[in-house]
N, C-alpha and C positions, 0 to 999 in steps of 0.2 A: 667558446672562447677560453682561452688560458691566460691565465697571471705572469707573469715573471719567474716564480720562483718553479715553474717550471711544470707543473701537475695542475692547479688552481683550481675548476669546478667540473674539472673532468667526470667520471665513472672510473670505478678503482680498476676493470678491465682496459678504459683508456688511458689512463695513467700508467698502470705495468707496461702498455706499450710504448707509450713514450718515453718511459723510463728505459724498456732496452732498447730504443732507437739514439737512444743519447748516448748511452754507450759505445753502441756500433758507432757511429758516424763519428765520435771520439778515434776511438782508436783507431781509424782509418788514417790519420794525419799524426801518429805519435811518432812514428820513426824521426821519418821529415823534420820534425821541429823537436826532437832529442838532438839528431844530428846536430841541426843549424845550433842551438845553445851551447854545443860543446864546441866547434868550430869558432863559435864568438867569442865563448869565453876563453879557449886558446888563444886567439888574438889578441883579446886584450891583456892575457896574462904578459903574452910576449914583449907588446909595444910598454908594459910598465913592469917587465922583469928588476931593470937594475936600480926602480925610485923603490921598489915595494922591498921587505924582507922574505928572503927563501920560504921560510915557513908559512909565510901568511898566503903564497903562490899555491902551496903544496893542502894548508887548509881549503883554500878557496875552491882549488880547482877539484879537489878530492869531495867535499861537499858537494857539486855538480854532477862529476860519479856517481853518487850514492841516487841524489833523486831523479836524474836519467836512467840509470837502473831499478828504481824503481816501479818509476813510468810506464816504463817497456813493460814492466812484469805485471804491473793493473791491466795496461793492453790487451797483456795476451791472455789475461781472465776475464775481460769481459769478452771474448770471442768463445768462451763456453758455452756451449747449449742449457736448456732448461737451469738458469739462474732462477734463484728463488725471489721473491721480492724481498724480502730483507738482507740477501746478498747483494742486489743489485746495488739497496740501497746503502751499504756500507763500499762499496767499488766506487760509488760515486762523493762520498764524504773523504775517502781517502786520496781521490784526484782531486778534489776541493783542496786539501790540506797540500799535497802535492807542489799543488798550482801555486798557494802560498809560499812553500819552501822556494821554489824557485824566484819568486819574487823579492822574497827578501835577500836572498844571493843578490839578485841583480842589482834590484836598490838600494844595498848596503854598499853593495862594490861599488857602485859610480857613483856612490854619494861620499868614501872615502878615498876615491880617486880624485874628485874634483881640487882640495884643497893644491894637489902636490901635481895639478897637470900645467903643463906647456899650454899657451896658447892653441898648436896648431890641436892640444892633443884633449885641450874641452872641447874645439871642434866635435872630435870621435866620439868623444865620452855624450855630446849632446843627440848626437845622430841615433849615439846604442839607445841613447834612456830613452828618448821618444818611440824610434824605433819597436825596444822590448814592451815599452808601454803598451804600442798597439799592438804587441803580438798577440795579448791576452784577447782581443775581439777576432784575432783569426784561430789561432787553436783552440781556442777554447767554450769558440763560440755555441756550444750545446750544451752548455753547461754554465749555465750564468751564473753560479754563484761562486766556479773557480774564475771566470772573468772578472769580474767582481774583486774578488779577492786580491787576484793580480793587481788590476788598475791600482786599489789603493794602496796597496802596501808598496809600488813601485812610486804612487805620487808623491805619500808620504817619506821613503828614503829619499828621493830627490830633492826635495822640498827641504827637508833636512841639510843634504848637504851644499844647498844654493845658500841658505837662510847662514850655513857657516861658510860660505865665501865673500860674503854679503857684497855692499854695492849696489847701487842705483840697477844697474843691468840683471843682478845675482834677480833680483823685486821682480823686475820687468818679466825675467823668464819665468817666476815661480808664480805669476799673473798669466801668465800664459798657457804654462804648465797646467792649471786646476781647471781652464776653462776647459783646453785639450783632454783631463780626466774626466772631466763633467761629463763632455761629449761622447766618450769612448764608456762610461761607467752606463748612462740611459741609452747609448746604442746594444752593448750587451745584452738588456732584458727584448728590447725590438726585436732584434735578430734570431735571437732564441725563440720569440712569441709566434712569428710568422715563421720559422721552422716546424712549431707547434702546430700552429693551424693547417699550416700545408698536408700535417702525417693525419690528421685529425679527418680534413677535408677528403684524402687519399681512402681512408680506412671507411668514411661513410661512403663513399663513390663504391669500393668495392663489396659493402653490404647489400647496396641495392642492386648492385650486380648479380650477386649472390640471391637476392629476392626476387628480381625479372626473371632470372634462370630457375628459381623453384617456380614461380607462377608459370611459365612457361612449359616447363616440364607435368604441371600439374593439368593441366591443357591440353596438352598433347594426348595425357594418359586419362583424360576422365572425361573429355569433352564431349557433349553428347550433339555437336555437329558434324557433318562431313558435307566433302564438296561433291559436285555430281557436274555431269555433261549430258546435253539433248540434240538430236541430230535432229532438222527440220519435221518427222513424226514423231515426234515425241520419245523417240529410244533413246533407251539409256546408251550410252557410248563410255569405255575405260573405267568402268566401275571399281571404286580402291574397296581396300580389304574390311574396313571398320565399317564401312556404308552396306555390307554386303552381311555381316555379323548381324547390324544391328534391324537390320530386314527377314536375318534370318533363313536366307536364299544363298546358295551356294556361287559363288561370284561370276564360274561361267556361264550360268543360266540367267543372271540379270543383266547381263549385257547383250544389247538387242531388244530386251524388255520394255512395254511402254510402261511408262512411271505410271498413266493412269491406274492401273491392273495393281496397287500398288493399295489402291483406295476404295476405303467399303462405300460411301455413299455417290450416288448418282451427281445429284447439285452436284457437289465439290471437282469430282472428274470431269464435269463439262466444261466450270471455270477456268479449271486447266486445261485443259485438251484447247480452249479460244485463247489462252493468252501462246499455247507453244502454235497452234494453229497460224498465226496472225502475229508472231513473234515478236508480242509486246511482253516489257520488261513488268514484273511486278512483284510486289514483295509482301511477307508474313501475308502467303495464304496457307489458312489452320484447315488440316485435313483432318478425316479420322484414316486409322490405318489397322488392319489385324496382322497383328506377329505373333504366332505360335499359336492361337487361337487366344489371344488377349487384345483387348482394344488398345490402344495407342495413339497418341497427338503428336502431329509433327506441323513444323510449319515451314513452308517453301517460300526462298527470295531466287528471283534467276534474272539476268540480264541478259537480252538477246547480246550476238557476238557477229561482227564484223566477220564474213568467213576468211582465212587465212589460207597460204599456199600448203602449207603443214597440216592443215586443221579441217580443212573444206568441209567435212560434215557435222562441225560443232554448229549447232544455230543457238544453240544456248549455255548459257555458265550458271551455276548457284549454288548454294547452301541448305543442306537441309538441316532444322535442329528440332530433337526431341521435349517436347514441352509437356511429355507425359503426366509427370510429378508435379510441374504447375496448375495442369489442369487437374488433377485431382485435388489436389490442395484446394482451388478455388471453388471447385465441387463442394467439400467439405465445410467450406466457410458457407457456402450456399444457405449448405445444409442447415449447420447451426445456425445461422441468422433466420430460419422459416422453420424449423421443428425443435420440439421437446429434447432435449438430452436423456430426460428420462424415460418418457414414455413413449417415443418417436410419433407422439402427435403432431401436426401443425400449430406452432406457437401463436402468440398475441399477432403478432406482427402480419404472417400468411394471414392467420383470419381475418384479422379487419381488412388489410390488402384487398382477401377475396370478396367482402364484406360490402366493402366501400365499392368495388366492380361489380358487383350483380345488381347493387342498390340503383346504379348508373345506370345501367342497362334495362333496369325492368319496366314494363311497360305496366299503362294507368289499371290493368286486369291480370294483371301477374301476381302469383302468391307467392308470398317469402315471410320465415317467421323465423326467431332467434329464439332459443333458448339455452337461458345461461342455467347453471346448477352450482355450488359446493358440497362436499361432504358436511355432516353436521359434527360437530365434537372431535376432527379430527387433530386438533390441538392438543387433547388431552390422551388421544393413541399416541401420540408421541411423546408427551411426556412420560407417559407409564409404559410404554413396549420399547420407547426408543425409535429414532427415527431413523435406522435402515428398515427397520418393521414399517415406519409408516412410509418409503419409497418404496418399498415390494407393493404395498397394498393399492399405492396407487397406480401400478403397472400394473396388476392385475385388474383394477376397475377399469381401466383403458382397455384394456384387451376384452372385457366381457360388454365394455360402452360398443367398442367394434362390430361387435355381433349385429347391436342394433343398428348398426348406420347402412345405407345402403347406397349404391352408387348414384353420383349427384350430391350425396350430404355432404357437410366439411364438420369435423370432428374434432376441435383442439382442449390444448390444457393450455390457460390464458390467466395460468398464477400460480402458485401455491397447491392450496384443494380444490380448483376454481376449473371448472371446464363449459363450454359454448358447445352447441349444436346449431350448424345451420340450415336450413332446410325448404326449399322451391318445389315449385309444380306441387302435385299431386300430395308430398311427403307433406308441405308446408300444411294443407287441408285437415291431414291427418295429426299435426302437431299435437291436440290433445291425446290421443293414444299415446305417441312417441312419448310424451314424459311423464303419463304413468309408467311404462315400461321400464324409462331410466328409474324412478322410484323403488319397484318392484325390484329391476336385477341388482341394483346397489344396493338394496335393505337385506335381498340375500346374502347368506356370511361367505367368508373369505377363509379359507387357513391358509397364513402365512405362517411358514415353517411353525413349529408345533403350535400356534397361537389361533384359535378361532375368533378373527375380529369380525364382529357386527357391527356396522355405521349404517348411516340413511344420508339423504340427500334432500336436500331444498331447492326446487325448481321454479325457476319464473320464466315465464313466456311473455315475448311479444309480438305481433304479425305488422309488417308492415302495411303502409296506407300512403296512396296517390298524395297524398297533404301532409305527408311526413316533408321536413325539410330537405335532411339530408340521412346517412346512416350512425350518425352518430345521436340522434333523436331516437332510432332504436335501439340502440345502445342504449341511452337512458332509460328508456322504456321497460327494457328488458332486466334491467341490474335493482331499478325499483319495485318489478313486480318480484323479485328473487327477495328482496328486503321486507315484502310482504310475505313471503311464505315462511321468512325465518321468524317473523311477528309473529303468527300467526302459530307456532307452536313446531316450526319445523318437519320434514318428514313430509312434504308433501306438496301440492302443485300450486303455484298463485298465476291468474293471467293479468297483463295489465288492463287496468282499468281507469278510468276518465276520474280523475280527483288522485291517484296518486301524485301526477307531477304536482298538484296544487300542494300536495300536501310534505314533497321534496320542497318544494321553493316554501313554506313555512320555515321547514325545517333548517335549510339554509339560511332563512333572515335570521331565525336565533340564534341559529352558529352567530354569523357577523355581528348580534346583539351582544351575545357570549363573552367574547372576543375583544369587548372593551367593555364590559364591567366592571371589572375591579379597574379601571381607568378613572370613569366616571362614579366611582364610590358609592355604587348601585349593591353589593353586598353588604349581608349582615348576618347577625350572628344571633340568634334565638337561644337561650336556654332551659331546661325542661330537668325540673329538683327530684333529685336522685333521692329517697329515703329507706331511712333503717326502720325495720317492722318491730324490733324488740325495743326502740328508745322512743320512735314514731319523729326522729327527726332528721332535716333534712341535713345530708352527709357530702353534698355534691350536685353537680349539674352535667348534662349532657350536652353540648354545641351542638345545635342544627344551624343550619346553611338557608338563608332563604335571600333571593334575589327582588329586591324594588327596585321595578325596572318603570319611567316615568309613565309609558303609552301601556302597557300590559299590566300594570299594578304589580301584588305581590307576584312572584312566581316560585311555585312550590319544586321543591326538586324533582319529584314523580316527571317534572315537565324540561328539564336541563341538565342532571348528572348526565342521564346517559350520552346526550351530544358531547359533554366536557369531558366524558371516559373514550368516548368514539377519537375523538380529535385531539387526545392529549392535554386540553388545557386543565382537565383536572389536577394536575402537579401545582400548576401554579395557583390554582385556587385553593385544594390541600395547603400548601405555603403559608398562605394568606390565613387560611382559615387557624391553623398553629400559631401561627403569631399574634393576631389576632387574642383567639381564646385564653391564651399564657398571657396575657396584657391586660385581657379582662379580670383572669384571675388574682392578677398580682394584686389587684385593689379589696377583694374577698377577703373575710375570714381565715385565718392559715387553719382551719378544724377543713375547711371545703374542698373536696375535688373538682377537678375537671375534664369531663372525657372529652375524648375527640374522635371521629370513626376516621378512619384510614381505607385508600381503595388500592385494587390490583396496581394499578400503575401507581401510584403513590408510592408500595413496596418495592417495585422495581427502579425506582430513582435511587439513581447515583447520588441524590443532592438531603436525601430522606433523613436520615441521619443529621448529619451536620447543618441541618432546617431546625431540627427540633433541638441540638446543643446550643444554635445560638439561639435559639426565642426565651430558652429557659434561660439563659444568663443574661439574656436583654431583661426580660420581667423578673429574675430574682425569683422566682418561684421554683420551691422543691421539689424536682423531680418527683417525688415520694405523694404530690396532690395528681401529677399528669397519669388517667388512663388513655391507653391508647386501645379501642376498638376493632377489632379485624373481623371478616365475615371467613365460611370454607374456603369460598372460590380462593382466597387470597392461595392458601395453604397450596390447592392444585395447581396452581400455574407457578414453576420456578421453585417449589416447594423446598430446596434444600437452602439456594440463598436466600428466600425470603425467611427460611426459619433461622439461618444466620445472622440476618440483619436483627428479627425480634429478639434473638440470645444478645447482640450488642446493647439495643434499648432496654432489659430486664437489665445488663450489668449496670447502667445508668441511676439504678432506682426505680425506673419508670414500671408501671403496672401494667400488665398485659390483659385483656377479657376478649372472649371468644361469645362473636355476636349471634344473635337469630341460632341457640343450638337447637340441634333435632333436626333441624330442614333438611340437612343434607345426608347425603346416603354414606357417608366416609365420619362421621362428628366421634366417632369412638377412636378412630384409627387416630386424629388427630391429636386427640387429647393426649395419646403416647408420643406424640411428636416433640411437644413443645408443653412444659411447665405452666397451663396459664394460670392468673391471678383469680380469672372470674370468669364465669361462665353465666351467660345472659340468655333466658327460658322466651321465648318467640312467643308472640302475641297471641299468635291462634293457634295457642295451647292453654295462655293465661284466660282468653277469651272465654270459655267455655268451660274450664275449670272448677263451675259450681253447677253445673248441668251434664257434663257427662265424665260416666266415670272413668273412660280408655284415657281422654285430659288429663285427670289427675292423676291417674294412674305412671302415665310420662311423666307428668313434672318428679312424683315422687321418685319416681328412679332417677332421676335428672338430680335432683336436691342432695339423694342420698349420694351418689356418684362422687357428684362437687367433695362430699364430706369427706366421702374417703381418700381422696384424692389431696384436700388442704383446699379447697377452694369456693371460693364465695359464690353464689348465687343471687342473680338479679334477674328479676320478675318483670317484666315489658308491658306496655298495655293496661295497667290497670285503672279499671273505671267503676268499678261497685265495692261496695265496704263486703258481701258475699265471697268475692276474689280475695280480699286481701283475707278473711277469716281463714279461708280456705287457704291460703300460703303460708300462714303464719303457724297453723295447724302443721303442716306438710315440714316446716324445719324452714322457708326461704328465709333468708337474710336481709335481703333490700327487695323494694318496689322504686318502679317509676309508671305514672299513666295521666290521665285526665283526672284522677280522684284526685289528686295533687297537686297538678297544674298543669295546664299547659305550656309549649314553647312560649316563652317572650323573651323581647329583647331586658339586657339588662335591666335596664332603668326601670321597669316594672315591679320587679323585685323589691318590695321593701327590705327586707331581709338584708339582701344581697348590700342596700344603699347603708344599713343601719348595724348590718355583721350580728344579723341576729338570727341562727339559722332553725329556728320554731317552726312548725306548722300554721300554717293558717286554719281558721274553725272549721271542723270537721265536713259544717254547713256549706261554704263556701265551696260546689262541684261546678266544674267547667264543663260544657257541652263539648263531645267529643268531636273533633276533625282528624280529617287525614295528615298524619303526621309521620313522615318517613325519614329515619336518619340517612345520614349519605352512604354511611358503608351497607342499607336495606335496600338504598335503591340502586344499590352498582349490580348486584346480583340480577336486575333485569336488564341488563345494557345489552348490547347486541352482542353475539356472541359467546 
């Protein structure tokens, strides 16, 4: 739609065209109504020659000249080609103005005539002013705003010269007169609007005309139909030229040809051969076809045909169209919906599919056994080689898996590092062989490109049984005895056995226990008194985590980190546990620390951070009391943001100490990594520290290290005054063990109640228990 003013919310391509459509259609009627103006105004000069004076004749009529000559001369510029739009747009302001000048002629003349007319000769002067009034809705009707223009400056001269003739009648017509403007001023914009829509209406009609005719042409030229004819045997009859191309057969040897001959398989040509046979109509039947020695789909619709006097040996009419490209395409999705992209295994989906079918099928003396595998550590090939190194490698473990498989097995990759072996008759018998083998050929190394990688794999088997329910009972069966072999030290075979599922469905009610604890306000918070060997006082506490859970009693974490690391809900118990320990601490001594151990997933949260800026502004407690605890592992997995996030909490104030060192085979590399605060000597190393000397020998380098380095040492474990002589000898710094105390909750602490942070008498030893911080016991989690 368009507005009045002539453009409105057009597109500035529709608007230039309406814009020179107004034009045009303008000055198609300029002469005509140049003429007729001078003609009138001659007249009326005549009939009021001897009331008027000469000059005002020679004015009047002479100003009529000027803007009819004008007129003419706009005209014959807007029938120039290629106007600009800012010309057009000044062509069309100066017939606006134009429009104007004429109106004021008119309305001035017969509004200065009226005083000095005759009777008969207001008559005339009434008929011109109505008359010229409406002229403005016929000539200038494409142009509403010289219409426009018109009306009023011709109502207003008249109006004028009514209002000075005055009289009852002078009122009546000048009532008359504005309704007649009204009507001619809101016709104006009407006339113009539906002129508008019509070029509007015109101009889309001929786009899609323009777009039938590309779609059409495009059809013609790419279409991978053609039409064909069958004579009651089935011969081709007047074979066209595109039908004959795309067959690839020279067009006068396919004419005469039976279309069967056309088609590689048997089925498909009998189908046809009975419907031309029996000259019933039918349609999309999918053949296959060879063109040039390529396969090819096509599909056939044909109507039998009424024979004709012209036509007698038409028995049939159709269409052939090539759907070669669809079927490939669907091929391909096949594809990717049932195998690997990587390894062109058979994915999760084909397997169980074929899984779930054999399981169906087997009888109560049928052998079938599953075995699933992973690689072990392949997590950490990719952090350190990169993981196009660790995609080669696992093509090439598929392709040497290949070797073993033999026809009848099914072979997939069903995740990640995660591959299924399935295996019946004879093979399934032999399953123990088959996954030493996988053991054996995947423990052998790989070179991917210059890199010698050596991995192992962890195997669980399970064989089916007539009292299985269904295949997904093997499926559990099989994923748990794999979860035993990664228990069990990895690298090697687990079959299932009668007590793992009891020991999965434990495992499972703890998860669900897990899982609303900190609900049910079943966590607590143990602390265990950190001390200084050179003052013998206590400097600090360590938070352990222990679960009272109402029906299981306490529950140590040896028996729940790793389900809360497996399943994520450690975040939220880390959480808890920072908040927590900063809340406790805020009531302590400000001489006292407080550590807290931190796990892998713990570092990997987004929320890690900004957990521990708010707990520490909730509790008021100086950054400058919070240790924060980490183990290697943390370091190996994500290693560059997780040592970004620890540079964020060092910039905090907070203290960093590197847990359990020595255990691991990288503890040197580390220490170049990251600044730590303290460095914490692992128990069995402290343990034996006064009985062998390769013990002491490690802490001493351990101690001296710290030194050089700027960094504190802390002694784990200790439980004999032997241990602590022997540390205090060696240079350690701090102790914490059972000589001191063990884990309790707050309120045990006199100290802690009374801010009085002394030793208790030397007398007073605690019997040792098992006592595991949470960042000692993530190191055994799966994985």
């Amino acid at each position: 739609m368009t507005t009045s003013n002539g453009i409105g919310e057009l597109g500035r391509s529709d608007q230039d065209l309406i814009l020179r459509e107004q034009l045009t259609e303008h000055g198609k009627s300029v002469r005509v109504t140049v003429f007729a103006n001078i003609v009138n105004a001659a007249i009326l000069s005549i009939l009021f020659f001897d009331q008027v004076p000469l000059a005002m004749h020679v004015l009047w009529y002479g100003m009529f000249i000027y803007l009819s000559t004008t007129r003419l001369y706009l005209a014959k510029r807007t029938k120039m080609a290629d106007l600009s739009r800012e010309t057009m747009l000044e062509l069309k302001r100066r017939i606006t103005f134009n429009a104007a000048g004429y109106a004021h002629m008119w309305g001035a003349g017969v509004a200065c005539l009226l005083p000095i007319a005759t009777p008969n000769q207001l008559m005339l002067l009434a008929i011109i002013g109505a008359g010229k009034m409406s002229t403005a809705v016929v000539s200038f009707r494409h142009i509403p705003e010289a219409s426009r223009a018109w009306t009023i400056i011709m109502h207003i001269g008249l109006t004028a010269g009514l209002l000075y003739l005055g009289g009852i009648e002078s009122y009546a017509a000048i009532a008359l007169l504005t309704m007649f403007a009204a009507v001619l001023y809101v016709n104006c914009g009407n006339i113009f609007e539906n002129f508008a829509n019509q070029l509007s209406a015109k101009q889309e009609i001929q786009r899609s005309a323009e777009t039938v005719k590309l779609l059409l042409n495009d059809f013609e030229e790419q279409s991978s139909s053609w039409l064909f004819s069958l004579d009651a045997e089935g011969r081709l009859v007047d074979v066209c030229e595109r039908f004959a191309e795309a067959a690839q057969h020279p067009r006068e040897t396919m004419d005469g040809m039976n279309i069967t001959t056309l088609i590689d398989d048997k089925d498909q040509c009998a189908r046809l051969a009975d419907h031309v046979r029996n000259g019933r109509s039918f349609r999309d039947l999918t053949v296959s076809v060879d063109v040039g020695g390529k396969q090819q789909w096509w599909t056939i619709t044909a109507r039998a045909t009424a024979a004709a006097q012209d036509d007698e040996n038409i028995a049939m009419r159709g269409v052939i169209e090539d759907i070669t490209v669809q079927k490939n395409a669907e091929a391909k999705v096949s594809y990717m919906a049932h195998f690997d992209g990587l390894t062109d295994l058979p994915n999760r989906r084909l397997f169980t599919e074929t899984l779930n079918r054999t399981i169906h099928r087997a009888k109560p003396n049928d052998a079938v056994a599953l075995v699933f595998f992973d690689l072990d550590h392949f997590k950490a090939i990719n952090d350190t080689l990169g993981h196009p190194i660790g995609d080669k490698l696992l093509q090439l473990i598929a392709r040497r898996l290949e070797q073993l498989a033999r026809p009848g097995d099914l072979l997939a990759r069903i995740g990640g590092d995660e591959f299924a072996l399935l295996l019946t008759g004879a093979r399934a018998q032999s399953v123990s062989e088959v996954a030493e083998a996988i053991v054996e050929q995947v423990g052998n190394p790989f070179m991917v490109d210059d890199h010698n990688v050596v991995t192992g794999v962890s195997v669980g088997v399970a064989a089916w049984a007539s009292e299985m329910s269904d295949a997904n009972q093997l499926l559990k069966y099989a994923d748990l005895a794999l979860y035993s072999a990664k228990g069990s030290g990895r690298n090697r075979v687990a079959f299932f056995e009668k007590g793992m599922d009891i020991a999965a469905e434990a495992r499972r009610n703890l998860e669900l226990d897990l899982r609303g604890s900190l609900g049910r306000d079943e966590m607590r918070l143990h602390y265990q008194p950190l001390v200084d060997l050179k003052t013998q006082q206590k400097i600090g506490y360590e938070a352990l985590l222990r679960w009272e859970h109402p029906n299981r009693g306490v529950v140590m974490p040896d028996d729940f980190i790793g389900v809360a690391e497996e399943t994520g809900m450690i975040v939220q118990l880390g959480e808890w546990v920072i908040r927590k320990a900063l809340d406790d601490a805020s009531t302590w001594d400000e001489r006292l620390t407080v550590a807290i151990n931190l796990s892998p997933t713990q570092m990997r949260s987004a929320s890690l951070v900004s957990t521990i800026v708010n707990a520490l502004a909730h509790s008021g407690v100086d950054p400058a009391r919070l240790e924060l605890e980490i183990t290697e592992s943390i370091l190996m997995q994500d290693s560059e943001a997780n040592i970004r996030t620890l540079h964020t909490l060092r910039d905090l104030g907070i203290r960093i100490s590197l847990d359990d060192f020595g255990t691991g085979y990288s503890s040197l590399n580390y220490l170049r990594s990251f600044p730590f605060d303290k460095i914490k000597i692992d128990r069995c190393f402290v343990s034996e520290i006064d009985t062998r000397e390769d013990c002491r020998a490690i802490i001493r380098s351990v101690i001296s290290l710290a030194q050089n380095l700027g960094m504190t040492t802390t002694a784990e474990g200790v439980e004999r005054e032997d241990q602590v002589d022997e540390l205090r000898m060696e240079g350690c710094d701090q102790v914490q063990g059972f000589l001191y105390g063990k884990a309790e909750a707050m309120n045990e602490y006199t100290d802690l109640r009374s801010n009085d942070s002394s030793l208790p008498n030397v007398e007073t030893i605690y019997l040792p228990a098992a006592e595991v911080p949470l960042a000692q016991d993530l190191k055994r989690r799966k994985g």
